[in-house]
N, C-alpha and C positions, 0 to 999 in steps of 0.2 A: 515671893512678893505678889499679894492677890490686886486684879486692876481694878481701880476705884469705877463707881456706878457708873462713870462720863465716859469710859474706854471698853467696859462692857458693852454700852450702849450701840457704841460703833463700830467696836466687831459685829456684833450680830446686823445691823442693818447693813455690814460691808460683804457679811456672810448669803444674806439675804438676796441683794443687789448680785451678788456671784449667781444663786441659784435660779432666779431670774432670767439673767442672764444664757443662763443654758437650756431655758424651756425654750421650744418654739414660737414665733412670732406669733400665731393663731391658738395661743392657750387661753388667752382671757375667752372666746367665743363657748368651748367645750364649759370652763369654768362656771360662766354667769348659766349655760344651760344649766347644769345642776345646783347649783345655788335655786335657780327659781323654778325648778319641777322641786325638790325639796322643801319650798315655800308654801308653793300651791298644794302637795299635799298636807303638809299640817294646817292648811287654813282651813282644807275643804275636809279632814278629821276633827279642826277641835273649835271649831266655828260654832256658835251657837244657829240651831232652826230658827230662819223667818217665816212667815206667811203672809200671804197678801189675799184679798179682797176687792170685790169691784161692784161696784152698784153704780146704775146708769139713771139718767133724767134728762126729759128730753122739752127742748122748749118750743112752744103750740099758738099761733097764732091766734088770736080771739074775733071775732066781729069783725070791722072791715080791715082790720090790718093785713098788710103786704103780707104774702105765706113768707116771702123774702126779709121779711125781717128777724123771724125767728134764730135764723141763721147768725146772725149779725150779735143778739142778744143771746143767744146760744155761747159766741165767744166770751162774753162779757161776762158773764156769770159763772164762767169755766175760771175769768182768772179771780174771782172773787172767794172763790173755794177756800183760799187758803188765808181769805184776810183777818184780821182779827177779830171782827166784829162775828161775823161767820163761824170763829172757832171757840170764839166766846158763846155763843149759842149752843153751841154743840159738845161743850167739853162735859158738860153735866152727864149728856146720855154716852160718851165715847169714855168717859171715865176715867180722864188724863186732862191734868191741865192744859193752856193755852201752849206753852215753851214745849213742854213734849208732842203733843198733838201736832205743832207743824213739822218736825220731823218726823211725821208716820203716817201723813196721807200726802198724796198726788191728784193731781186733776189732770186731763189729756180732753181735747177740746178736737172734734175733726171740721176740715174747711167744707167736708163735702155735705153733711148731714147735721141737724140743730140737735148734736147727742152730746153730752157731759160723762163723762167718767169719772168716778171720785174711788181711789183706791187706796185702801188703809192698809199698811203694814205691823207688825207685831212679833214678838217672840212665842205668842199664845194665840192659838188660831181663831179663838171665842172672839177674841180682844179685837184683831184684826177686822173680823165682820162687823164689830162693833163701831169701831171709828167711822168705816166707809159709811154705812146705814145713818149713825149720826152727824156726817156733814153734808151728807145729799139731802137729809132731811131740813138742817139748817138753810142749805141753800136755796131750796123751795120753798121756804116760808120765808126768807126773803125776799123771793120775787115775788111771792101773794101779797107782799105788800105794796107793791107799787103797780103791780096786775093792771089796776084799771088805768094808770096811765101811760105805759109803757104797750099797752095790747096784746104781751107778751106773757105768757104765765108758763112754769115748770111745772112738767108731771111726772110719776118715778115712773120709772119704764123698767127695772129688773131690781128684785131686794138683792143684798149682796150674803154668798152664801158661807156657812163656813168650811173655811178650804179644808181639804183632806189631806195634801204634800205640801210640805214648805217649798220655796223656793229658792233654798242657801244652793248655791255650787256644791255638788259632790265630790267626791274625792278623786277619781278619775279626770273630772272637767275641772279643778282645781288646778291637781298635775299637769295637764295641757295648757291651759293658760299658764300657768309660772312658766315652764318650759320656752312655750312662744315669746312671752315676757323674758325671758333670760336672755333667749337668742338676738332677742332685738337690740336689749344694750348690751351684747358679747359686740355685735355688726358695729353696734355707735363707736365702741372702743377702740375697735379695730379699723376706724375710719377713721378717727380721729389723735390716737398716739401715737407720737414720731417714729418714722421708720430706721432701721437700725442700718448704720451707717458700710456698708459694702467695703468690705476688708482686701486691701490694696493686692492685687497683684504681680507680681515682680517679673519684666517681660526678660526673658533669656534671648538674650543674644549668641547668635552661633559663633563659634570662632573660625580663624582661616584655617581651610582647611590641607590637608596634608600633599595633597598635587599643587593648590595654592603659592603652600609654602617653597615646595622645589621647583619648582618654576621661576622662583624670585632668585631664588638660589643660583640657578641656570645662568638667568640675563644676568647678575653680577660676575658667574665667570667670564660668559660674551665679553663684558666692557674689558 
């Protein structure tokens, strides 16, 4: 008589629960290690190449304006990199509409120096120089327009070039992060699942021993 699928079911998860049981307490840590070096290398093998690009602008006091304000308008324009209006400008020459275009450049804005960074990424390294170039350029011809009231105007300070090496994780550096990734929630798991309950031991008691015993023996003939 074969067990129906409900009895199968719980033998193997009772089977299971058994083999479990006879690993040692510290198997998920070794576990989650190679689970995520095996991760990280096929990510860092079958990952597609990115590349990245950077083209800088830098924003320049005019007339009697504060040098101190460049800085201030330096930030402002850093976060307008990515607005729409800005990416509308610029999608013509980056050759990606508005919805992919903001997923493929960055802006990085420093507190110490009035410098813009606009940094295009891509799966094609043409493509990559393209974006940065066309939103740094957008974004300077946005501040030429308000130039004369703001006192502030952007100038390109480096064109952005096309890269030579992608930037994807290799396969090695793939493997080493999965790894550290693994170990780190192997520690969570093991920090956090119940500890296995210390199995009772049974205290022996000596018995009387054998001068004990004739001695008692003794004082009963005494009496």
């Amino acid at each position: 008589m074969t067990d129906s699928p409900e009895q199968q079911r719980h033998i193997t998860v009772r089977r299971l629960r058994t083999v479990l049981a006879r690993l040692p307490h510290w198997w998920p840590l070794p576990f989650c290690v190679l689970i995520g070096t095996a991760s990280g290398l096929s990510y860092g093998a079958l990952a597609a190449d990115r590349y990245e690009a950077t083209s800088y602008a830098m924003a320049v006091a005019e007339g009697e304006t504060d040098p101190s304000a460049a800085l201030g308008y330096a930030q402002s324009y850093g976060r307008l990199t990515t607005s729409d209006a800005t990416l509308s400008y610029a999608q013509g020459a980056a050759g990606e509409p508005v919805r992919e275009l903001r997923s493929h450049v960055r802006s990085e804005t420093s507190p110490d120096s009035p410098m813009i960074a606009v940094t295009g990424t891509s799966e094609d390294r043409r493509k990559a120089a393209d974006i940065a170039n066309a939103v740094i350029e957008a974004v300077i011809v946005s501040s030429g327009h308000v130039a004369d009231d703001t006192g502030v105007k952007l100038i390109k300070f480096t064109h952005a070039m096309t890269p030579d090496r992608p930037v994807s994780p290799s396969v090695p550096l793939g493997g080493a992060v999965g790894a550290a990734t693994g170990g780190l929630l192997g520690g969570l798991v093991l920090l956090v699942r119940p500890r296995r309950a210390a199995r009772p031991v049974a205290a022996q008691v000596p018995g009387p021993t054998a001068e004990g015993g004739v001695a008692q023996d003794d004082r009963e003939l005494v009496r």
